[in-house]
N, C-alpha and C positions, 0 to 999 in steps of 0.2 A: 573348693575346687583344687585339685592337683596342681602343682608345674610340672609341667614338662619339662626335658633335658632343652630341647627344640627353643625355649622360650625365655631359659635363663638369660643370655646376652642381651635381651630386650629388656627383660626386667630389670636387671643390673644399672643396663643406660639410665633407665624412666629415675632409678633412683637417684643415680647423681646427676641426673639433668632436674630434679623436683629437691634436690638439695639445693645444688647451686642456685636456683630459683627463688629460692624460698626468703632468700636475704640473709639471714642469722647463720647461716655456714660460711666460714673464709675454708676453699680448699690449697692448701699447700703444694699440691701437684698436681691437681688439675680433675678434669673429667675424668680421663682412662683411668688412671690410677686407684680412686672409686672407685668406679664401676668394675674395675677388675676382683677388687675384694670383694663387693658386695657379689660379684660370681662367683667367687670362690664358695662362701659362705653359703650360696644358694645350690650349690652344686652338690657339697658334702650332705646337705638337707635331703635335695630327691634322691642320693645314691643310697641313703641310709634309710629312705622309702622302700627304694626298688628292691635294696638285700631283703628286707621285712617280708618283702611282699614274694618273693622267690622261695625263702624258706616255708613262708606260709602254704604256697602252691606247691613246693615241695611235699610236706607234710599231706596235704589233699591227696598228692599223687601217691605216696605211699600207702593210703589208706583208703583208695579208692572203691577197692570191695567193699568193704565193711560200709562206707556211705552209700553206695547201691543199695545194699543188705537193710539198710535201714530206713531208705527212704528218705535220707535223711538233705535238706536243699542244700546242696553244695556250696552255694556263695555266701549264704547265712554261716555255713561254720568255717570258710575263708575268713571273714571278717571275725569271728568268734577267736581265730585262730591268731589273726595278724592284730589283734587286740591285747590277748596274751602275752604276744611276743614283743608287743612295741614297747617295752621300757626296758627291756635286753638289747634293743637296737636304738634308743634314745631317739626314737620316735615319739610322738604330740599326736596324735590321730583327730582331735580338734583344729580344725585349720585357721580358724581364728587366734587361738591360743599359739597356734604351731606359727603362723605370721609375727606374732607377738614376740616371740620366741625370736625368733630368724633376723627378726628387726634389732632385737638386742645385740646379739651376734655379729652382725653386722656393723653395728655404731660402735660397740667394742675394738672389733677388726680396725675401722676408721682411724680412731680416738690410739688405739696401742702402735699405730702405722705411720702415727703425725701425718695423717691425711687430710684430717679437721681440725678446723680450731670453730669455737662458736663460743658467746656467752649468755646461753639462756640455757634453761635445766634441761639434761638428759631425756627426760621424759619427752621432750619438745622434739628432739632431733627423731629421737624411736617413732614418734608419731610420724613424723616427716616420712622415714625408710616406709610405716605399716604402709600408709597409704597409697605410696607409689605402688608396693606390693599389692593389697587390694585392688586399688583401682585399673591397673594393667589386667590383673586376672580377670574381670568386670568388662573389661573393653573385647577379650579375647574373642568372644564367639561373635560378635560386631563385628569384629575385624574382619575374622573368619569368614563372614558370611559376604561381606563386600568383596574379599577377592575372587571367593568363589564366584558371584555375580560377576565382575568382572571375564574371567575366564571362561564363560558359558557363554559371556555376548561376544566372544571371537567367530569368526567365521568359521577359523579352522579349530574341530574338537582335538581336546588334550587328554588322553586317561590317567587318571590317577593311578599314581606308584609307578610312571615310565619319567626317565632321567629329564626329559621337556617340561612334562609337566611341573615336577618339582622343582627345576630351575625357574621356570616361569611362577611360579607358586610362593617362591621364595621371593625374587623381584614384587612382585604387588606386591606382597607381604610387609619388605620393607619401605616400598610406596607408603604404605597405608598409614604405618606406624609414623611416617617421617611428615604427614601429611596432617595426622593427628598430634606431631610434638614429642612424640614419643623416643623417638631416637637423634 
């Protein structure tokens, strides 16, 4: 599954809230500090999706005729295209791998930042960051779907996409998360 822009600062917290957790990390400056890198590092990830993925729809869009002309299913050769492209834009298109990835990145960032100090093997701490990163992506549509519930049992209806709604939408949101440990 994607991240979202929307969803970085969440995931960022889960991580240095499931470090410091974890026992085997001393952070040096604390939660934010963390969590600010592992944003950063998360951030540079989905901007270097979304360029991928723009060029790619670019490309569709220049070539729109000829894929009419040919019948040819437009999302199939999106993907065909943004597959192509992903190792010019150091895109992972496996989100597993691409997690894996991001987690290094990350404990890097840490580790070069004197953010962490830990003494058990690297691989240990990577595991730590995958899994916050999995397991928030994992909780998302959960989450998702409680606040939606939530908002539906008000009296008064909200529409989605007006400035209410999404402030209201954002509050549970971070209910939810903070209810679940998350943040």
């Amino acid at each position: 599954m994607k991240i979202s822009l929307k969803s970085i600062p969440h995931i960022a917290n889960k991580i240095a809230i499931d470090l410091n957790k974890s026992g085997v990390v001393t952070m040096t400056k604390g939660l934010e500090a963390v969590a600010y890198e592992a944003q950063k590092v998360l951030e540079h990830s989905v901007k270097q999706e979304i360029a991928l993925e723009e060029k790619a729809r670019h490309i569709c869009d220049e070539n729109e005729e000829e894929i009419e002309f040919m019948l040819a299913d437009e999302r199939q050769l999106f993907f065909m295209i943004k597959k192509k492209l992903a190792p010019e834009f150091g895109v992972i298109l496996d989100y597993e791998e691409r997690f894996s990835d991001i987690s290094h990145k990350i404990l890097d960032e840490l580790y070069e930042e004197d953010l962490i100090h830990f003494d058990v093997t690297e691989n240990r701490i990577k595991n730590i960051i995958y899994s916050a990163i999995t397991s928030f992506i994992a909780d998302i549509s959960e989450i998702e779907d409680a606040v939606m519930d939530k908002i539906r049992s008000y009296k008064k209806r909200y529409i989605p996409g007006t400035d209410e709604f999404d402030i209201l939408h954002e509050k549970l949101y971070r209910e939810e998360l903070v209810k679940r440990g998350m943040e």
